[in-house]
C-alpha positions as CSV (number, residue, x, y, z in Angstrom):
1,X,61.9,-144.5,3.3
2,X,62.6,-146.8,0.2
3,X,63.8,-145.6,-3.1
4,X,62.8,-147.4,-6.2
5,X,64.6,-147.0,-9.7
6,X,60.9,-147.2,-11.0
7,X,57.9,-146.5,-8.8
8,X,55.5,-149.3,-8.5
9,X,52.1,-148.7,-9.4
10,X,50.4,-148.3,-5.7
11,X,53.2,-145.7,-4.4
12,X,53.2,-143.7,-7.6
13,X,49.0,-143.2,-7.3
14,X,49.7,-142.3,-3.4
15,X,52.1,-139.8,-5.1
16,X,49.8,-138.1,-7.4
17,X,46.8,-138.3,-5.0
18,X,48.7,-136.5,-2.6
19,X,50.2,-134.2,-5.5
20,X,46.4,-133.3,-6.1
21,X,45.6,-132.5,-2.6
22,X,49.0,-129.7,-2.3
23,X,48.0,-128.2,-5.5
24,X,44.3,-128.1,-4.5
25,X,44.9,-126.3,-1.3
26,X,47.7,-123.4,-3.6
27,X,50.6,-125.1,-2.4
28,X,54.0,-125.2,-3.8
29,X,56.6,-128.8,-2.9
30,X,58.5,-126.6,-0.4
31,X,55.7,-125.7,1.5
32,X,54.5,-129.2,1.7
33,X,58.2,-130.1,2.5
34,X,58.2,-128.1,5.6
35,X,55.1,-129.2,7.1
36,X,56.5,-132.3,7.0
37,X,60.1,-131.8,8.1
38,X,62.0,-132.4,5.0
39,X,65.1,-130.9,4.1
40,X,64.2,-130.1,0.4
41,X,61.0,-129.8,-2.1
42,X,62.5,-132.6,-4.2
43,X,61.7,-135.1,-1.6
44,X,58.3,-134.2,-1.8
45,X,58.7,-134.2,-5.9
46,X,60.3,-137.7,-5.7
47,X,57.6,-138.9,-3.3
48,X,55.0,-137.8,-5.7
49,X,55.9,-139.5,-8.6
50,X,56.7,-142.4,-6.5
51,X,60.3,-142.9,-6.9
52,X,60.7,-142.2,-3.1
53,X,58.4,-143.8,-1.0
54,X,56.1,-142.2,1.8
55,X,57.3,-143.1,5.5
56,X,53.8,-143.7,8.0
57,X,54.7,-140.7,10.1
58,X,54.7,-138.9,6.3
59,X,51.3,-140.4,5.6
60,X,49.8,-139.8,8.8
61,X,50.8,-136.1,8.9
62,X,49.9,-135.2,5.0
63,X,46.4,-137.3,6.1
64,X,45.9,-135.4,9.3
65,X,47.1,-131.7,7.3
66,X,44.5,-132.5,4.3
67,X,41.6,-134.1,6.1
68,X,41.4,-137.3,4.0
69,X,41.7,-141.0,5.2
70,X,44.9,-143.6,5.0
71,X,42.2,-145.4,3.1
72,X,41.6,-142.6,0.1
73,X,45.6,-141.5,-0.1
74,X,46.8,-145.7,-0.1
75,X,43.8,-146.9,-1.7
76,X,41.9,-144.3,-3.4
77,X,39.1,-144.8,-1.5
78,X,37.0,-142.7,0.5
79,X,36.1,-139.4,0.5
80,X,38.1,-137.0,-1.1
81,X,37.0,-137.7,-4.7
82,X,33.2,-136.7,-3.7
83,X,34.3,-133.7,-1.3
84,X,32.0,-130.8,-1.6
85,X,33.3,-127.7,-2.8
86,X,32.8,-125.6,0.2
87,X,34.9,-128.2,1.7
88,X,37.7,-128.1,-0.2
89,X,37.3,-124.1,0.3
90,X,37.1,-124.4,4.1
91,X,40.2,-126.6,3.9
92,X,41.8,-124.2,2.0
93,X,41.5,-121.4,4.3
94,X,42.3,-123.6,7.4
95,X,45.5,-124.5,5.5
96,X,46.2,-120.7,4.7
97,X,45.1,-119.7,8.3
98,X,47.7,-122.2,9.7
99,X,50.4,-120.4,7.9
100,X,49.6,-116.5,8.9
101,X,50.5,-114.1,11.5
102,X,47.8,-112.9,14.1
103,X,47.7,-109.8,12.3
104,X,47.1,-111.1,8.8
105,X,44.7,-113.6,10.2
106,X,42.2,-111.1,11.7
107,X,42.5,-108.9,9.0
108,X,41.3,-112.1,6.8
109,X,38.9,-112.6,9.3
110,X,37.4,-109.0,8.8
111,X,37.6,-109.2,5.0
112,X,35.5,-112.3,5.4
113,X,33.0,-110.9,7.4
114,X,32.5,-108.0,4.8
115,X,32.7,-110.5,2.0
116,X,29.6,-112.3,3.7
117,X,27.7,-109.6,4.6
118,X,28.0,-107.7,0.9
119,X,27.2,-111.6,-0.2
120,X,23.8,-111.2,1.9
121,X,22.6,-107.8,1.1
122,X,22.7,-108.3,-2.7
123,X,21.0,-111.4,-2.1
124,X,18.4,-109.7,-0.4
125,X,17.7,-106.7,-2.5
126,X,17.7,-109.5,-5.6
127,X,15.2,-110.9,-3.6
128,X,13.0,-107.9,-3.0
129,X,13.4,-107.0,-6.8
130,X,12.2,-109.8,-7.5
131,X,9.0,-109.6,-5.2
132,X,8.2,-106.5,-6.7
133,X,8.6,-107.8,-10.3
134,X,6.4,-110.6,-9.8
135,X,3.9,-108.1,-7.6
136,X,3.7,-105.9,-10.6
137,X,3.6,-107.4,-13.8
């Protein structure tokens, strides 16, 4: 890990793409801190302005927790800026789901169901108003 007095250019854009990817998933610096074994949340604020630099085991691990390439958090390249919505949804319950008791999880599980099926009937009776506006004009 190498401080710098001022971040060069490359490790403060690693910083703020990974910065991106925590807040896009709801998480806070401390949580981000524990997943990847550091003490406290300013390490993960100094590595994402780049005053601190990321180690590889650090890059590897935020890569592996948020689904993106070594390529798009070095680089910018890659995937992450043309991810889908519904992937960066998915992701975002995976990363919840890592983080809750059995419990909570099947109870999120059940909510999701309901959520879904509600979702489905009021598609279909939109659908079958529909049919029957266009049947009788």
């Amino acid at each position: 890990m190498k401080v710098n007095a001022k971040p060069n250019e490359i490790s403060y854009q690693l910083g703020r793409r990974v910065a991106a990817l925590r807040q896009n998933a709801g998480m806070c610096q401390e949580d981000l801190a524990t997943i990847l074994g550091l003490g406290q949340p300013s390490s993960i604020s100094n590595r994402e302005q780049g005053i601190t630099e990321f180690t590889p085991r650090e890059l590897s691990q935020v890569s592996q927790y948020f689904g993106v390439t070594l390529d798009y958090l070095i680089l910018g390249k890659g995937e992450s800026d043309n991810t889908s919505e519904s992937t960066r949804i998915a992701r975002q319950i995976f990363n919840l789901a890592q983080q809750c008791s059995l419990d909570r999880l099947v109870m999120l599980l059940h909510l999701a169901q309901t959520a879904a099926d509600a979702s489905r009937m009021e598609t279909s009776r939109s659908l079958d108003l529909e049919r029957k506006a266009a049947e009788n004009p």
